[in-house]
C-alpha positions in Angstrom: 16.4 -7.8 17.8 16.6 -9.2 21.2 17.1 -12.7 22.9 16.2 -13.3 26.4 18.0 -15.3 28.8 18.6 -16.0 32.6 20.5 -12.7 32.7 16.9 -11.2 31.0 17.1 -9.5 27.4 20.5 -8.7 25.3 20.7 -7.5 21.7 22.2 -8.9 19.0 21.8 -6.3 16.5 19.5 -2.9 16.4 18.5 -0.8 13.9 20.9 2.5 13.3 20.0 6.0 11.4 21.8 4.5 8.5 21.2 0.7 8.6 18.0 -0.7 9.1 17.6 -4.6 10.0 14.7 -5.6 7.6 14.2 -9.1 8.1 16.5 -12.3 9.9 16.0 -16.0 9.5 17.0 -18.9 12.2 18.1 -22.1 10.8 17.8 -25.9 12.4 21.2 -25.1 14.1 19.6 -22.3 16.4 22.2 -19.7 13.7 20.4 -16.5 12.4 20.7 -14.5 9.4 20.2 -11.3 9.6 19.3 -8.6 6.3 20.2 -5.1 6.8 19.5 -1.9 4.2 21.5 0.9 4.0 21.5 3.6 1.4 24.5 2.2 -0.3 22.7 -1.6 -0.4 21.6 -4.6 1.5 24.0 -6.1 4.1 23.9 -9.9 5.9 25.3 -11.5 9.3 25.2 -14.6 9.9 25.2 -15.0 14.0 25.6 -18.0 15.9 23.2 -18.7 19.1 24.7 -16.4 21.0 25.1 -14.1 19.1 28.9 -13.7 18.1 29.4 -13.0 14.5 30.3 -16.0 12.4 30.5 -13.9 8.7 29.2 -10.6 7.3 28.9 -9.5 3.5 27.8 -6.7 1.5 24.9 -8.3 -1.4 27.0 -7.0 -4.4 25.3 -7.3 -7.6 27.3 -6.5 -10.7 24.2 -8.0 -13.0 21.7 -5.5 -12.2 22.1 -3.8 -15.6 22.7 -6.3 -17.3 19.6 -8.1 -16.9 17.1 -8.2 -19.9 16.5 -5.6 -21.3 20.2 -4.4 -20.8 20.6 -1.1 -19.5 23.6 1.5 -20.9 22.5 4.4 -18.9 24.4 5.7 -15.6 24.8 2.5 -13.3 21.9 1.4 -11.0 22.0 0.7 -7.6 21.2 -2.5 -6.0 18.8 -1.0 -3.6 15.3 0.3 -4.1 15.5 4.3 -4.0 11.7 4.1 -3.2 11.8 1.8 -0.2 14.5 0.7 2.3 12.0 -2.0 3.0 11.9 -4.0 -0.3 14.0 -7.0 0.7 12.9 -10.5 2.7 14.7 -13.7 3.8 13.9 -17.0 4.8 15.8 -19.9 5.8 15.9 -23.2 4.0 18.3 -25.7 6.1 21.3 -24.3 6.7 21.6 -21.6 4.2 19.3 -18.9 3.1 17.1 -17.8 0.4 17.2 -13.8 -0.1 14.5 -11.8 -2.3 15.6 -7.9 -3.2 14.0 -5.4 -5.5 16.8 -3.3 -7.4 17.7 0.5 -8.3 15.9 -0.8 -11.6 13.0 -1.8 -9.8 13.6 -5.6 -10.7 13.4 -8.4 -8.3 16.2 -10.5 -8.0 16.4 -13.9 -5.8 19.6 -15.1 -4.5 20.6 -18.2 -2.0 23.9 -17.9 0.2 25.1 -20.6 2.0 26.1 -20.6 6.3 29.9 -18.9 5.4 27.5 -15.8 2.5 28.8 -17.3 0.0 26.5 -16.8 -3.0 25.2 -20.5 -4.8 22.5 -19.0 -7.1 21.3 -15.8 -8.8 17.4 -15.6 -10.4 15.8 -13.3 -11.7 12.5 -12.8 -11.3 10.7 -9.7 -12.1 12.4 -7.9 -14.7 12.6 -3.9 -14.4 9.9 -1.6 -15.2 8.5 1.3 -14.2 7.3 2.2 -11.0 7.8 5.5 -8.7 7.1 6.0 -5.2 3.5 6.9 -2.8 3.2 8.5 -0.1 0.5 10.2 2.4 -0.4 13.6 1.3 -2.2 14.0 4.5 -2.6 12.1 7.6 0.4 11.1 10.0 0.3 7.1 9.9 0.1 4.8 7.0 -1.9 2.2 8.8 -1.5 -1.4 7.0 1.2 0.1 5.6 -0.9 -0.1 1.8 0.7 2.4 0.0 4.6 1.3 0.8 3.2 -2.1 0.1 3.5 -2.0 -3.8 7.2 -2.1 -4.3 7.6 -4.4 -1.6 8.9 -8.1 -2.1 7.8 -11.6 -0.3 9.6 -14.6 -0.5 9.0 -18.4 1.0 10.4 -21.5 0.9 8.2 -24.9 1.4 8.8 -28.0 3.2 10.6 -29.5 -0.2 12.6 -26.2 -1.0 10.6 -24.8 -3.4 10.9 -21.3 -3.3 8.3 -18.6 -4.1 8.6 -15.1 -4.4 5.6 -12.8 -4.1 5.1 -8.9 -5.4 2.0 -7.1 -6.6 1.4 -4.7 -9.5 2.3 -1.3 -9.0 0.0 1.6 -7.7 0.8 3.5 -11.0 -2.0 1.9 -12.6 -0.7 0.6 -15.6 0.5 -2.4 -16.7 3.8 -2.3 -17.0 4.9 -5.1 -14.9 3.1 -7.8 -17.4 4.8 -6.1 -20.5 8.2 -6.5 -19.3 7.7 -10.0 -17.9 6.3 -11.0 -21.2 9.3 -9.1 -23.1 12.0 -11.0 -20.6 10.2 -14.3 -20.2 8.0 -14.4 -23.0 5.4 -15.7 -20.4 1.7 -13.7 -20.8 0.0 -13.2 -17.5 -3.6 -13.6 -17.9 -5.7 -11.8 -15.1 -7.0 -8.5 -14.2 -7.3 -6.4 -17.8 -5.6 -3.9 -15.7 -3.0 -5.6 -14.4 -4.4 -5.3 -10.7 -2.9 -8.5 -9.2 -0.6 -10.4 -7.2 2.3 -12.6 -9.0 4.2 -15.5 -7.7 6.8 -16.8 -8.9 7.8 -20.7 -8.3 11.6 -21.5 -8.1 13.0 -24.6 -7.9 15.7 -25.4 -4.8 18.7 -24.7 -7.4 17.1 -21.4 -8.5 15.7 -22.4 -11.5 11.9 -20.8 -12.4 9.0 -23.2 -12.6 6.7 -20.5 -13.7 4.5 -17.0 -12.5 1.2 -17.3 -11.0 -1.6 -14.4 -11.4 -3.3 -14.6 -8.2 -6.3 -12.1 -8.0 -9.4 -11.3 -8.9 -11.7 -9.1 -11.5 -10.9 -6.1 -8.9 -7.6 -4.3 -7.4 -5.8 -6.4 -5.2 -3.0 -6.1 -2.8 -0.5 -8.3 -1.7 0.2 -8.6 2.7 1.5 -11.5 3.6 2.9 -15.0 2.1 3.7 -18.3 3.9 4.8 -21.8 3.2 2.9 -25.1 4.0 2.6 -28.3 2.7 3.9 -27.8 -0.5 2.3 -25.0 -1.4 2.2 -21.9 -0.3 -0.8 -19.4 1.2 -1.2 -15.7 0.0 -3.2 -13.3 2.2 -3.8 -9.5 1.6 -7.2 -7.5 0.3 -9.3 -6.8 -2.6 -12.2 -3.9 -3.5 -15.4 -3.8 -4.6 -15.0 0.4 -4.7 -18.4 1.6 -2.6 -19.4 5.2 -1.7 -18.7 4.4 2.1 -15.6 2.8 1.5 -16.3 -0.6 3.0 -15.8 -2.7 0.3 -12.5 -4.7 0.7 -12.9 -8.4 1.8 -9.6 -10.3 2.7 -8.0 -12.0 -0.3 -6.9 -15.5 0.0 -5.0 -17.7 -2.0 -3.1 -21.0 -2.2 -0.6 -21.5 -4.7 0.5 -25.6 -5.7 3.8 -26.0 -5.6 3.9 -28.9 -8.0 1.8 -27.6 -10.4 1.1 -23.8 -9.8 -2.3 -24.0 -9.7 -4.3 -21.4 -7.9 -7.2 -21.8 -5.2 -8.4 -18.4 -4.7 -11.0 -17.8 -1.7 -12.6 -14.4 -0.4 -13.5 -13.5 3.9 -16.0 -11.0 4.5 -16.4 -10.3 8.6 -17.6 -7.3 9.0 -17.8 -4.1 7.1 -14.1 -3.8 5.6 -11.2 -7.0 5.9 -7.9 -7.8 5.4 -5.6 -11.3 6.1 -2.2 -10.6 7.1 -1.6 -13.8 7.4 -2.7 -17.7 7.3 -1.9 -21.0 7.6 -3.0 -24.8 6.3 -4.1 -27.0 9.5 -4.2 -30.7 9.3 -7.8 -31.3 8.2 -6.6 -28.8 5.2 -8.5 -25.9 6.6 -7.4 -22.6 6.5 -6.1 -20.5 9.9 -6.7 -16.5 8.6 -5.8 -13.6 10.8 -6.1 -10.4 9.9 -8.5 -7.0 10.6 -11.8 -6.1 10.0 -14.3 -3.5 10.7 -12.9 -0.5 9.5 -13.3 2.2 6.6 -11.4 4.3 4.1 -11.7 7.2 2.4 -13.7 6.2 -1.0 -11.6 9.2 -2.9 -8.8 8.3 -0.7 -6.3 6.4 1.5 -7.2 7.2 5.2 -8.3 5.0 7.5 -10.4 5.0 10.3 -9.1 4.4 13.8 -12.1 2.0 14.6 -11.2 -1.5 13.3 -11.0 -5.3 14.9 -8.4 -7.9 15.0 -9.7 -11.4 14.1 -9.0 -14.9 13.5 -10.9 -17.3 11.5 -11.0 -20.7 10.7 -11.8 -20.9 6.8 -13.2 -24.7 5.7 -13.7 -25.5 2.3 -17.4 -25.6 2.8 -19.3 -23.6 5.3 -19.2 -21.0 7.3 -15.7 -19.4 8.6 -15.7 -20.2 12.7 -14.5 -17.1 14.3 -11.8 -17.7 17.3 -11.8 -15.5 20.2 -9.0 -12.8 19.6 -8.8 -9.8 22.1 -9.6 -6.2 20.7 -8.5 -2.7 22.6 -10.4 0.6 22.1 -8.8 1.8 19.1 -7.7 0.5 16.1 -6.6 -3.8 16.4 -4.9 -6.0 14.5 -4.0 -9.7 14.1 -1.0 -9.9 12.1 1.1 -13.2 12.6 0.3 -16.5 13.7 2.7 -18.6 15.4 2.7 -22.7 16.0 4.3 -23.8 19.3 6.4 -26.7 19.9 3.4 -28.8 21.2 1.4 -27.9 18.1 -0.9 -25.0 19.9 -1.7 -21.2 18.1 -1.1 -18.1 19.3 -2.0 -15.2 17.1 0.4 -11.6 17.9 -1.0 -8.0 16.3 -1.7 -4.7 18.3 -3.9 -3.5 20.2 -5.2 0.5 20.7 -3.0 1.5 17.3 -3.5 4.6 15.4 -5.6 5.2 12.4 -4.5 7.4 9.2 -5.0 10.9 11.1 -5.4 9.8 14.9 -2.0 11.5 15.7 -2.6 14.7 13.4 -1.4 17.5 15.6 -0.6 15.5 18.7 2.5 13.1 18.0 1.8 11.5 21.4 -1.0 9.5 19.8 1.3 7.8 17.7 1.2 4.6 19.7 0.3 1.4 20.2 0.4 -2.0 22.3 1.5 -5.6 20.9 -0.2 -8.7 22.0 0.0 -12.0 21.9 -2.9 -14.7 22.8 -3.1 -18.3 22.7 -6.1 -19.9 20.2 -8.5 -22.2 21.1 -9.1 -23.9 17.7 -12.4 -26.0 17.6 
């Protein structure tokens, strides 16, 4: 992570080959948070503007196995072994609000305050069963979909409600909605395969309001999740499975805060879509950006190195209105979008990426260039 100033760009803290920074939060005071993985655990700093270190910890959890149902076996680790990915922060005033997945495979909230001091513990996906997916051919894992199953989302809204996001398991089965009812005794009603995307509403003290099924009658998959306005807005994919493996539309949801109800929407640009992310403008339409365009493998997980990044603006009636959003050769993107102090758009992705097997045999083609464009919004 980097910070530029008159003297041009200085680091504040990197990435090692045994501790990987995962995430970092700023808060109202210009301070950053910072969540680390190493093979031990997760690690946070808390940095002040500058970047001196104000307080480090280790997140020790001596609860992991004891979280329903107990567990008497050989202790767990409080890091994913599948993943060194599976953990997300945001900030919420002055302290944080940290989401982890366990050695169990559990999810587990916590909120620390400025010094790390830990206030609350939740949990919020109980373990279960899940094991690891990888390419079996191909050198890029583009969208990253098949680490994207044990990962973990988490969001905090403009009254501190706090939501944590995950989606079922790429095993198939529904093991995730047996041991929530087990723990919770909550039934999720959706998918009859358990294909969907949960979130989970807690309140500002850690307390849990509830698990939404967000999804549809197909598989879905889970990308991106943001606060706004008291709610907050999933984004991701679905399938309708077709011989020329076009048939994902982006997924969009909006999840109440209040109440937890769920306003589910599909986006279908152009052959095959998916929203990384989206955002609730003032006349309550929705701001979508994602990529479109491209194919996969119907048997399979490859795909293509032809796709487009797009933007859309989504109303609740009518056509989407498409934004004007640059494109390179190969494969595009449009992954965040980012309001500026005087309440303009810009949408950031990459431009000329890779698809699944464009670097197969040549290493060199492994590349890609970011962007970042201002939005017109009409």
């Amino acid at each position: 992570m980097h910070e530029r100033g008159s003297r041009g760009a200085r680091s504040l803290a990197t990435s090692t080959a045994s501790r990987f920074l995962l995430d970092f939060a700023r808060h109202p005071s210009g301070e950053l948070t910072l969540l680390f993985s190493t093979n031990a655990g997760y690690e946070l700093e808390r940095r002040d503007e500058s970047g001196a270190l104000i307080a480090e910890s280790a997140l020790e959890d001596d609860q992991i196995d004891a979280d329903p149902p107990a567990w008497t076996g050989p202790a767990n680790s409080p890091i994913e072994s599948l993943t060194r990915d599976a953990g997300r922060l945001e900030a919420t005033g002055e302290d944080v609000i940290i989401a982890t997945r366990s050695g169990r495979h559990s999810v587990i909230a916590y909120r620390y305050e400025r010094e790390l001091t830990r206030t609350w513990r939740t949990l919020v996906v109980p373990a279960f069963s899940m094991y690891g997916i990888g390419l079996t051919g191909g050198s890029y894992d583009t969208f990253g979909q098949l680490e994207c199953h044990p990962s973990v989302h988490v969001a905090v809204d403009d009254t501190g409600r706090v939501y944590v996001a995950v989606q079922h398991p790429h095993t198939g089965d529904d093991s995730l909605l047996h041991a929530h009812e087990a723990v919770f005794g909550e039934r999720l009603v959706g998918d009859e395969n358990g294909l969907d995307i949960y979130v989970t509403r807690l309140s500002g003290d850690g307390q849990r309001l509830g698990t939404q099924v967000v999804g549809t009658s197909e598989q879905d998959e889970l990308y991106g999740l943001r606060a706004s306005h008291g709610s907050v807005l999933v984004t991701g994919r679905k399938e309708y499975p077709d011989a020329t493996g076009t048939g994902f539309d982006a997924l969009l949801a909006r999840v109440d805060g209040p109440t937890g109800a769920v306003e589910v929407r599909e986006l279908d640009v152009d052959r095959s879509d998916l929203a990384f992310d989206a955002v609730v403008l003032d006349d309550d339409s929705w701001l979508v950006a994602g990529v479109s365009g491209y194919d996969q493998n119907p048997n399979g997980a490859s795909i293509s190195e032809a796709s487009t990044a797009f933007v859309r603006r989504v109303r609740k009636s009518g056509d989407a209105v498409a934004l004007v959003t640059p494109n390179g050769k190969r494969h595009n993107e449009a992954r965040t979008l980012v309001q500026r102090a005087d309440g303009t758009w810009l949408v950031g992705g990459m431009h000329d990426g890779p698809g699944t097997h464009s670097a197969d045999g040549d290493s060199s083609k492994l590349t890609a260039r970011g962007f970042l464009s201002a939005l017109a919004i009409r």
